[in-house]
C-alpha positions as CSV (number, residue, x, y, z in Angstrom):
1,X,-38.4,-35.6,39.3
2,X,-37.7,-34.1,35.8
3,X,-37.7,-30.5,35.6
4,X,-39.6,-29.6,32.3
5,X,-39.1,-25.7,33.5
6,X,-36.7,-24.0,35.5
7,X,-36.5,-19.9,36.3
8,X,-34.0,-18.4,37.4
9,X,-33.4,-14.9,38.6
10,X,-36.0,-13.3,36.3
11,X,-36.3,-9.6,36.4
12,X,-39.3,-7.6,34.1
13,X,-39.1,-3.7,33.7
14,X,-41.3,-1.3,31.7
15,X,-40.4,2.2,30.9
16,X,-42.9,4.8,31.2
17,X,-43.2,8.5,31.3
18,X,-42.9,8.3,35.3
19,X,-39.8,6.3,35.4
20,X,-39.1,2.4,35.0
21,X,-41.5,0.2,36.9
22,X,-39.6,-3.2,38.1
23,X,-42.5,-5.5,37.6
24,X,-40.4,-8.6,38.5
25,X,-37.4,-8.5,40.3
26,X,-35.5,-11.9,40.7
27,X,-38.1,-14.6,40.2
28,X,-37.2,-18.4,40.6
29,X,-39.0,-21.3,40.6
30,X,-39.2,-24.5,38.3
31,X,-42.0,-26.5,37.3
32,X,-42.0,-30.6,37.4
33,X,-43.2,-33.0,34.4
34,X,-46.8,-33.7,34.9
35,X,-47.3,-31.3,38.0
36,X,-49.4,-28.1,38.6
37,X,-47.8,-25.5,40.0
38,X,-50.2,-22.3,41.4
39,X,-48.7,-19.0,41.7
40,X,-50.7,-16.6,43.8
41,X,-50.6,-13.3,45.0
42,X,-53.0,-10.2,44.7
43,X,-53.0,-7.7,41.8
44,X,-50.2,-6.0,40.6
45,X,-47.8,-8.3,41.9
46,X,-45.9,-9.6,38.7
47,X,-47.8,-13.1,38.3
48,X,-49.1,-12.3,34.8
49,X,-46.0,-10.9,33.8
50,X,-44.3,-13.8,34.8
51,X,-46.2,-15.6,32.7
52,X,-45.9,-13.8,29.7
53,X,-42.4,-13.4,29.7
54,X,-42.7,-17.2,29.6
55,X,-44.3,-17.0,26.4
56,X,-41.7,-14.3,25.1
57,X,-45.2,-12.1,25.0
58,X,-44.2,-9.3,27.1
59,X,-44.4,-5.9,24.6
60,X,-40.8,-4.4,23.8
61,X,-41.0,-1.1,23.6
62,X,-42.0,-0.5,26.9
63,X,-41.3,-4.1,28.2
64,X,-38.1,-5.9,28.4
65,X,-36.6,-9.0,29.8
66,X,-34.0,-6.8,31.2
67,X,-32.1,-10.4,33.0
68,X,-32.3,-13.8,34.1
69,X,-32.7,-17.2,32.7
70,X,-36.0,-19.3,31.1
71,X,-35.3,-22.9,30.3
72,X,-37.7,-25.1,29.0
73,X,-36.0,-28.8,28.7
74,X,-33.0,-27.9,26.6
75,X,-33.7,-24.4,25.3
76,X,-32.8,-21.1,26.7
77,X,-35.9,-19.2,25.9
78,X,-34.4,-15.5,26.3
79,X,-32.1,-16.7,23.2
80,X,-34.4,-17.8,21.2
81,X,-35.3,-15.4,18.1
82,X,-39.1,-14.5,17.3
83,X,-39.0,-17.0,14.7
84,X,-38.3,-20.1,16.9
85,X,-40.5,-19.0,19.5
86,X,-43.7,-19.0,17.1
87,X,-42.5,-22.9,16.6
88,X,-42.8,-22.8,20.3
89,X,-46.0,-21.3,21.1
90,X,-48.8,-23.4,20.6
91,X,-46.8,-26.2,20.3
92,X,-44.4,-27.2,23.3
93,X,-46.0,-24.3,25.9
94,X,-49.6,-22.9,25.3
95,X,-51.1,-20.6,26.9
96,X,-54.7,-19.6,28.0
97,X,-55.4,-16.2,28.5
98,X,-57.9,-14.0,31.3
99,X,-61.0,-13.1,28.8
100,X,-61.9,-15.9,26.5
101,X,-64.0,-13.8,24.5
102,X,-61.1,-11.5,23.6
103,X,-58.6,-14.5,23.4
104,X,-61.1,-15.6,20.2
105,X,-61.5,-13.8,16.9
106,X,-65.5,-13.0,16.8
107,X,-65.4,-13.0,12.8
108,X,-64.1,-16.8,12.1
109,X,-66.3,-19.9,13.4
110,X,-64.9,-22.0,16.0
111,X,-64.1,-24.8,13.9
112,X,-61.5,-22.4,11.5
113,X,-60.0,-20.8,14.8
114,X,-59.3,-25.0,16.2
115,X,-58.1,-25.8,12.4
116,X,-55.7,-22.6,11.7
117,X,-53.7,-23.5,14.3
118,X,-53.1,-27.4,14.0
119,X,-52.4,-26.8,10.5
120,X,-49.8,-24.7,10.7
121,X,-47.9,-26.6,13.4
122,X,-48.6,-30.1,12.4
123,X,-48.6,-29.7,8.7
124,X,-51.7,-31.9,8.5
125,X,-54.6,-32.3,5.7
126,X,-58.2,-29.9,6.5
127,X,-60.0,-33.2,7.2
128,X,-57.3,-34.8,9.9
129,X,-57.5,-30.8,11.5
130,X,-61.3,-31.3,11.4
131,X,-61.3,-34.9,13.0
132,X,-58.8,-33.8,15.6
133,X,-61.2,-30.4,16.7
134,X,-63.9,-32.4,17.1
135,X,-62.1,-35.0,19.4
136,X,-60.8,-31.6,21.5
137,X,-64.3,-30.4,21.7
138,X,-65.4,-33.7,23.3
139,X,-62.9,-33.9,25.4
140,X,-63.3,-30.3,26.9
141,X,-67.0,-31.6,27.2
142,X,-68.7,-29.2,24.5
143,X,-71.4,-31.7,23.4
144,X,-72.6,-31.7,19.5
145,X,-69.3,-31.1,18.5
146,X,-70.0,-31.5,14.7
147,X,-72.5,-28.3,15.2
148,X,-70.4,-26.8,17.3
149,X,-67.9,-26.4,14.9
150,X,-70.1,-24.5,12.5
151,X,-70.6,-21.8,14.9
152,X,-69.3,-18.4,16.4
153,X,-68.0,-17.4,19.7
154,X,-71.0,-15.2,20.6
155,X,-73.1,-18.0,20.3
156,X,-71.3,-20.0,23.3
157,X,-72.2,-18.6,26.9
158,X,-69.0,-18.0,28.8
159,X,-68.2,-21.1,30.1
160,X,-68.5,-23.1,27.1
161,X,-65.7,-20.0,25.5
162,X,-63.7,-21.2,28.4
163,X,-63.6,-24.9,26.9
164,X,-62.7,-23.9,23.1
165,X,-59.8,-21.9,24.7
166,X,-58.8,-25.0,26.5
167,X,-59.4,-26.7,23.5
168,X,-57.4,-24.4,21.2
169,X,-54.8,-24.6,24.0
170,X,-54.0,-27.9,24.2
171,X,-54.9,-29.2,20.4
172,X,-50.8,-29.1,19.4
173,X,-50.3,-31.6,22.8
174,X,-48.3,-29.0,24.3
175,X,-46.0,-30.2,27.3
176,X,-46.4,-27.1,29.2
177,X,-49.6,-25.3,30.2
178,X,-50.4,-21.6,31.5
179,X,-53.5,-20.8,32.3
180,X,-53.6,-17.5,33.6
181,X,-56.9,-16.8,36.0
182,X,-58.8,-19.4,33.3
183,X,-61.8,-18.9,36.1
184,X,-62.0,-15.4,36.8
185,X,-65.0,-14.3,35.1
186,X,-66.8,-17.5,36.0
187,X,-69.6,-18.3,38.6
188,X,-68.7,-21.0,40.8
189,X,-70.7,-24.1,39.1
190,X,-68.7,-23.4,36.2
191,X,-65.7,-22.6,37.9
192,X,-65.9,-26.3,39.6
193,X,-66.5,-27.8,35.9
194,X,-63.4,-26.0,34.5
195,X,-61.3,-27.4,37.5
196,X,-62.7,-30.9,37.6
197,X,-61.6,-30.5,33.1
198,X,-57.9,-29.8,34.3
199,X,-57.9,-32.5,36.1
200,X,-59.2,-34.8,33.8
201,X,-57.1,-33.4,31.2
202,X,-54.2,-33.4,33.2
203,X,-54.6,-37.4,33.5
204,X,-55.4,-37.9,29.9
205,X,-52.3,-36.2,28.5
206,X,-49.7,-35.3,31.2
207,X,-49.6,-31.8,30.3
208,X,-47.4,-29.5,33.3
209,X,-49.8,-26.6,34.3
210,X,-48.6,-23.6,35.4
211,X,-51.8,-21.9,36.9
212,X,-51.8,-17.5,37.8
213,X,-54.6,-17.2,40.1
214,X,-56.0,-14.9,43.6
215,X,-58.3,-18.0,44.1
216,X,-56.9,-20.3,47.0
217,X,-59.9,-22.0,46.9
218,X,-58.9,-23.0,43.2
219,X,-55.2,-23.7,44.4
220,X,-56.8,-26.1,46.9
221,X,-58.6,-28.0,44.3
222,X,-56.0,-29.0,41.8
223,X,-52.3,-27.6,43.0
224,X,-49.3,-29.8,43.6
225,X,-46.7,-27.0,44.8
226,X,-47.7,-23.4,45.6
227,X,-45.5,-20.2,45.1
228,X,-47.0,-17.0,46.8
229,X,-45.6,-13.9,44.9
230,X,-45.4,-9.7,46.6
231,X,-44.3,-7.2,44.8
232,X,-42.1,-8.6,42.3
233,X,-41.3,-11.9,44.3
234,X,-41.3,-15.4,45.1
235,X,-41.5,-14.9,48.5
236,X,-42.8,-19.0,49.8
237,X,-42.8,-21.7,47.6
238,X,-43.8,-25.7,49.2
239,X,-46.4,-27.9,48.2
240,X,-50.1,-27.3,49.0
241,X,-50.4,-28.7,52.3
242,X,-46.9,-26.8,53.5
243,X,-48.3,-23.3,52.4
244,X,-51.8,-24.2,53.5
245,X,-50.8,-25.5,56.8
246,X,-47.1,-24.6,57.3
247,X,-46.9,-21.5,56.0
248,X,-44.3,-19.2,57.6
249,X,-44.2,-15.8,55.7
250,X,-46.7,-13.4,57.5
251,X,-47.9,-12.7,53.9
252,X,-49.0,-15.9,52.5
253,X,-50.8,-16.2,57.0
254,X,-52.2,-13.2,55.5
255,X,-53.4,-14.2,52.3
256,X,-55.2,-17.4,54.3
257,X,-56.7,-15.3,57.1
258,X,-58.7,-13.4,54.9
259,X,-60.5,-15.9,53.2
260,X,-64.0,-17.0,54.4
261,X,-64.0,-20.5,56.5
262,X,-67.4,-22.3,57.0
263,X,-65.8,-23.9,60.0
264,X,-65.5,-20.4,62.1
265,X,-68.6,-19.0,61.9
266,X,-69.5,-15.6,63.4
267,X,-65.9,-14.9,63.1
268,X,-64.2,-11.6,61.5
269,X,-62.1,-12.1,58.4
270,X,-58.8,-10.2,59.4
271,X,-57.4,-8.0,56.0
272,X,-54.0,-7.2,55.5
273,X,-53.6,-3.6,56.5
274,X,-51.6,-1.0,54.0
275,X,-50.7,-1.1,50.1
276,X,-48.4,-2.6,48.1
277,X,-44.8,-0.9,47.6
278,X,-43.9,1.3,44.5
279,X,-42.8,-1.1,42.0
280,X,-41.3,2.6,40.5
281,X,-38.9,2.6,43.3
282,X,-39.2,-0.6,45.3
283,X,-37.5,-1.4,48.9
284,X,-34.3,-2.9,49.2
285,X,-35.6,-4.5,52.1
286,X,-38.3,-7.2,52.6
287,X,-41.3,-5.5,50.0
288,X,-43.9,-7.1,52.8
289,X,-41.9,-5.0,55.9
290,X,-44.3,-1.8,56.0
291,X,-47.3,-4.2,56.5
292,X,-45.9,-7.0,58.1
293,X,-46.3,-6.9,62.1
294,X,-43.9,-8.4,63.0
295,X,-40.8,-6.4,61.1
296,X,-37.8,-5.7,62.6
297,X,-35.0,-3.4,61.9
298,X,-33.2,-5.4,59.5
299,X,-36.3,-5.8,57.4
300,X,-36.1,-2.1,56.0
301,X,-32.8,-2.4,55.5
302,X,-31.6,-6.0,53.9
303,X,-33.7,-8.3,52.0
304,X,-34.2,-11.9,53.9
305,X,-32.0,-14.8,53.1
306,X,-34.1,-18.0,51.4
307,X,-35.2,-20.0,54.7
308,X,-35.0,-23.8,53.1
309,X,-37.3,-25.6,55.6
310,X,-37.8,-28.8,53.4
311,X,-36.8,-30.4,49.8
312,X,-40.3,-28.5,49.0
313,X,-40.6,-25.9,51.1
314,X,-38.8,-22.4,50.7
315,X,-39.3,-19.0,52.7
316,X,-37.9,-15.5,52.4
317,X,-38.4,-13.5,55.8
318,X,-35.8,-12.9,58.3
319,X,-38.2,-14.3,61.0
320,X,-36.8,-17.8,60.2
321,X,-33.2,-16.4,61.0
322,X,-32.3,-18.3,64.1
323,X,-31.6,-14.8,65.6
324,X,-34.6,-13.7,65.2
325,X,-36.6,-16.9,66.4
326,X,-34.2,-16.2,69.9
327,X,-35.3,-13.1,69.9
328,X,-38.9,-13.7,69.3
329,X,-38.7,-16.3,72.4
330,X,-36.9,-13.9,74.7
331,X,-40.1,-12.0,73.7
332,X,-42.8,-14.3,74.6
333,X,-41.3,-14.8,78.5
């Protein structure tokens, strides 16, 4: 399959008073034409900052890109001056944001925040902008369009903000997509209508979605290829029904066994004991080792090879080492 983006080795600092935090520390992963690719983990973990560093959004001071490699098709993003990412954003990768309400200005009407944009990409006359808005309102589902236009964010309920930024997001035809937690702040009817409008969206123009969530029940609905993230890293990456039932990493076990099932009923939801590491001074070992229960000696100590189980399906935990899986059997007799 074509790759329309490919990370490589990322790494994300930020200086503060208390030292540098390491927000991302080696990230790779690529993303196929046409295909959603989830990246979970909990808070704090570096998805967002991923994702902005994407967008070339990430603030500098304190932020910096401090290595690695973005490519998107031909272009080395990390190269690329301010100026030629603006004729990026928008138009070849959009984003859409946490908080809809803050992602739109509460002083221009709808209509002018749809138009701005498409006419400065596109170079187009007020009345193609207009006709195009009003096809990206119907297609996100906001009905009345023509009305719709007229108005301003406060008068839409939350759900309905969710669709303009969709709309907003995707009025350019961009060929890459980041939505980042798009149904966070969402109750779960609307949640489902936002999912089933990816979809459709998804079929309608072929758009690659990157999607930052928490929400596995989200990643169920509409992920191709799942990469569960700790502390920095890409620790499991395989398609949806590898992580959801093959998943090796006692993290991404973790991150399962603590969501509700309706098919065990009466039975306890098992959390992930201990915190996170210090991203101001993180281990040089696995990052999962002081919570994992299984860790072993070597997990302090040395960070895990990359496992390849399948053309899809990567790992990072020295409990795939075929030592290890000896040892483990030794165990069980």
């Amino acid at each position: 399959m074509e790759k329309i983006l490919e990370v490589k080795d990322l790494h994300v600092t930020f200086r503060t008073y208390g030292g540098t935090v390491k927000a991302v520390r080696g990230v790779n992963f690529h993303l196929n034409k046409g295909e959603t690719l989830a990246i979970v983990g909990e808070s704090g973990c570096g998805k967002s900052v991923t994702s902005n560093a994407i967008m070339r959004l990430i603030p500098d001071p304190p932020g910096k890109i401090s290595n690695g490699s973005i490519r998107f098709k031909e272009k080395e993003i990390t190269r690329l001056t301010e100026k030629q990412m603006r004729s990026i954003r928008g138009v070849d990768i959009s984003m859409i944001f946490q908080d809809p309400m803050t992602a739109l200005n509460p002083t221009l009407t709808i209509g002018t925040q749809l138009v701005e944009g498409l006419q400065q990409h596109r170079k187009i006359s007020a009345s193609e902008a207009k006709a195009k808005a009003l096809d990206m309102l119907e297609l996100v589902g906001i009905p009345n369009a023509v009305e719709r236009l007229k108005q301003y964010p406060h008068q839409f309920s939350g759900g309905m903000r969710q669709r303009i930024v969709i709309a907003m997001a995707l009025i350019c035809e961009p060929e890459l997509l980041i939505a980042d937690e798009p149904t966070t702040a969402l109750d779960v009817t609307i949640q489902a209508q936002i999912l089933e409008l990816f979809e459709k969206i998804q079929d309608a123009t072929g758009v690659s979605i990157i999607l930052i969530t928490h929400d596995l029940g989200v990643v169920a609905k509409i992920a191709d290829r799942v990469a569960v993230m700790y502390a920095g890293k890409i620790i499991e990456v395989g398609d949806k029904r590898e992580i959801f039932y093959e998943s090796q990493h006692p993290y991404t076990k973790g991150l399962l066994n603590s969501v509700p099932r309706l098919d065990l009923q009466g039975e306890k939801l098992t959390p992930i004991d201990g915190t996170p590491p210090d991203l101001f001074s993180p281990p040089e070992g696995c990052p999962f080792s002081a919570r994992c229960p299984f860790a072993m000696e070597v997990c302090d100590k040395v960070y895990p090879v990359t496992t390849v189980r399948s053309t899809s399906h990567e790992v990072d935990c020295w409990l795939q080492d075929e030592r290890a899986k000896q040892l483990l059997a030794t165990a069980e007799k």
